[in-house]
C-alpha positions in Angstrom: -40.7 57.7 117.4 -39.7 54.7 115.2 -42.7 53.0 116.0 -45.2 55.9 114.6 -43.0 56.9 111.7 -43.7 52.9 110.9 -47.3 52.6 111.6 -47.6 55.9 109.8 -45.6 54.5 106.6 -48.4 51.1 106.7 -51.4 53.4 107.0 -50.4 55.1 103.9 -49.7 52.4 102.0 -52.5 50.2 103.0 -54.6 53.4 102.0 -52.9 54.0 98.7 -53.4 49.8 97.8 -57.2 50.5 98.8 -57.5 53.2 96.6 -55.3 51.1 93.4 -57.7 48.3 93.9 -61.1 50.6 94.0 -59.4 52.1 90.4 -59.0 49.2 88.8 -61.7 48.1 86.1 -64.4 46.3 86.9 -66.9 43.7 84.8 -69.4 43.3 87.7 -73.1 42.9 86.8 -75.6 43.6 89.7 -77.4 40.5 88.3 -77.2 37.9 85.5 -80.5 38.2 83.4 -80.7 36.3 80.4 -79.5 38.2 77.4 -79.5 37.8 73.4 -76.1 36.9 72.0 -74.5 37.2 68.7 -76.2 34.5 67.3 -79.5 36.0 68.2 -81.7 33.4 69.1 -79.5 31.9 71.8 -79.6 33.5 75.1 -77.4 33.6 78.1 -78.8 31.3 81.1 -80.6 33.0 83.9 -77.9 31.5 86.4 -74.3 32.0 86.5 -72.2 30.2 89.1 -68.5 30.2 89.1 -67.0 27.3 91.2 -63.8 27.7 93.0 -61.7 24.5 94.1 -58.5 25.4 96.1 -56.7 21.9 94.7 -57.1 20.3 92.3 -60.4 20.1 90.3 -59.8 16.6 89.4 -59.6 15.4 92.9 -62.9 16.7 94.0 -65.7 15.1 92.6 -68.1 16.8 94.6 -67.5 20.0 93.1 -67.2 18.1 89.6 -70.7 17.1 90.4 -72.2 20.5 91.5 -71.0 21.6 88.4 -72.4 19.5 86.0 -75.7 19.4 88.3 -76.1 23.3 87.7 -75.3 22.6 84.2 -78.1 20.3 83.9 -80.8 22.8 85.2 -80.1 25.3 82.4 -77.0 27.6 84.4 -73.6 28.5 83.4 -70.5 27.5 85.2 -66.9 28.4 85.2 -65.3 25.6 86.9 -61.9 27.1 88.5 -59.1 25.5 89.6 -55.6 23.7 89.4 -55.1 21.3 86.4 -52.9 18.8 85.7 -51.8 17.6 89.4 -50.2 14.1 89.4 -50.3 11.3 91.1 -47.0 9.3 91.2 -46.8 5.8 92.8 -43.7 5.8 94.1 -43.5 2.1 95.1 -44.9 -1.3 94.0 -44.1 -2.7 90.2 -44.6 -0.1 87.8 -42.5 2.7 90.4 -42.7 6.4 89.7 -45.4 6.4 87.4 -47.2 9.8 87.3 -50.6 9.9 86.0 -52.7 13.3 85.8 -56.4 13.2 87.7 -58.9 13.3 85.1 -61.9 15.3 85.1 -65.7 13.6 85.2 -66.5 13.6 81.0 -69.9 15.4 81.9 -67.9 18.2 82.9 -65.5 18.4 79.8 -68.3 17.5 77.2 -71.0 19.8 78.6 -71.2 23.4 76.3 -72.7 25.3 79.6 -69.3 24.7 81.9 -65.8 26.1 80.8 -62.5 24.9 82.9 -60.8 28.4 83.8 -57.1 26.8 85.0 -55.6 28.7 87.5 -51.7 29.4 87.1 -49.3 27.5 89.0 -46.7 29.2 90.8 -43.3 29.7 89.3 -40.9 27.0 89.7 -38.4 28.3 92.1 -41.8 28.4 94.9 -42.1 24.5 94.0 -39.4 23.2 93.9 -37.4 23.0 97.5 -34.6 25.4 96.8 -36.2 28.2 98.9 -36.7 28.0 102.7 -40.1 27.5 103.6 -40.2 30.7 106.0 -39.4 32.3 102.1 -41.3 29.8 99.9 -44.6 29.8 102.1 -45.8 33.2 102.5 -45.1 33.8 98.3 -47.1 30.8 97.6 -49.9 32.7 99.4 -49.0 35.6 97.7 -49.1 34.2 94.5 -52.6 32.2 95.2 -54.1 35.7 96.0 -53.0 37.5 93.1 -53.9 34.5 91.1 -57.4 33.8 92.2 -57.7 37.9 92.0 -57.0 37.9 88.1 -58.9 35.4 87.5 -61.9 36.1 89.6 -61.8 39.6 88.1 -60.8 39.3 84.5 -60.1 36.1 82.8 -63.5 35.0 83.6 -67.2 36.1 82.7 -68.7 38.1 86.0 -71.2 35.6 88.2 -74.0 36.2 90.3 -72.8 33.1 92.6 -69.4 31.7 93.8 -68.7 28.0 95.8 -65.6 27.3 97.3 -64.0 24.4 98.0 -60.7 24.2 99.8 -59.3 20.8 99.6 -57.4 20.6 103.1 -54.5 18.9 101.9 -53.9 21.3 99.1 -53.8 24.1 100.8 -51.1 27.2 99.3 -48.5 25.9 101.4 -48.5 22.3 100.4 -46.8 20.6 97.1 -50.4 20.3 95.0 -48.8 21.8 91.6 -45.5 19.4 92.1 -44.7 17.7 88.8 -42.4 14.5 88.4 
């Protein structure tokens, strides 16, 4: 009885979070054709590509590179992903030092790739005052809703999407730690 009265309760609110989501507003485009802007005489490139690292951007040069490589042959990119990660050396002569990974200068200079940071999660979830049973599964939860806002709204609708998860950096480990 308890069982059914349970599975009954998840049904419905698995149903009702399907039928929230299918609500919400949407800015998808069944295709990115080139179109006239403001300006007039500048038009929109024929590709769009949004590229999502799972770590941070500054450690992945291969996604740095795709980037700047579809950038080159006329697309758009929104480069998303987690910014200011630090590397600290916590041993040899100049000891906790903390310097930010920088980003390739072709992808910072370049006027067809924007940098679309994704949020880190609040302090309490990095820091390690909450259990991990606790502080692991919010992380994810956090990543998800995260990557969900920003995939759906804070940046310009794509006809492509790369992925990159960066093993190491994955929602359960430290990557958005800050000395």
């Amino acid at each position: 009885m308890m069982l059914d009265l349970l599975l009954t309760l998840v049904v419905i609110a698995s149903t009702a979070f399907t039928i929230i989501l299918l609500m919400l507003p949407t800015r998808y485009i069944k295709y990115s054709p080139p179109k006239t802007t403001k300006i007039g005489s500048l038009t929109e490139p024929k590709i769009s590509v949004q590229v999502l690292v799972l770590g941070d951007i500054g450690r992945s040069p291969r996604m740095q590179y795709h980037a700047m490589s579809i950038a080159k042959h006329g697309g758009r990119v929104d480069v998303i992903g987690y910014m200011g990660t630090y590397q600290c050396q916590l041993s040899g002569p100049p000891a906790n030092i903390c310097i930010e990974s920088a980003l390739h200068p072709g992808l910072v200079d370049n006027p067809l790739i924007t940098i679309v940071p994704l949020p880190p999660p609040p302090k309490i979830l990095r820091s390690n005052t909450l259990p991990f049973i606790f502080a692991g599964p919010l992380k994810v939860l956090w990543q998800i809703w995260s990557l969900f806002h920003t995939l759906s709204y804070a940046v310009k609708p794509a006809r492509w999407l790369l992925v990159q998860v960066l093993t190491p950096n994955l929602p359960f480990s430290d990557h958005t730690n800050r000395a």
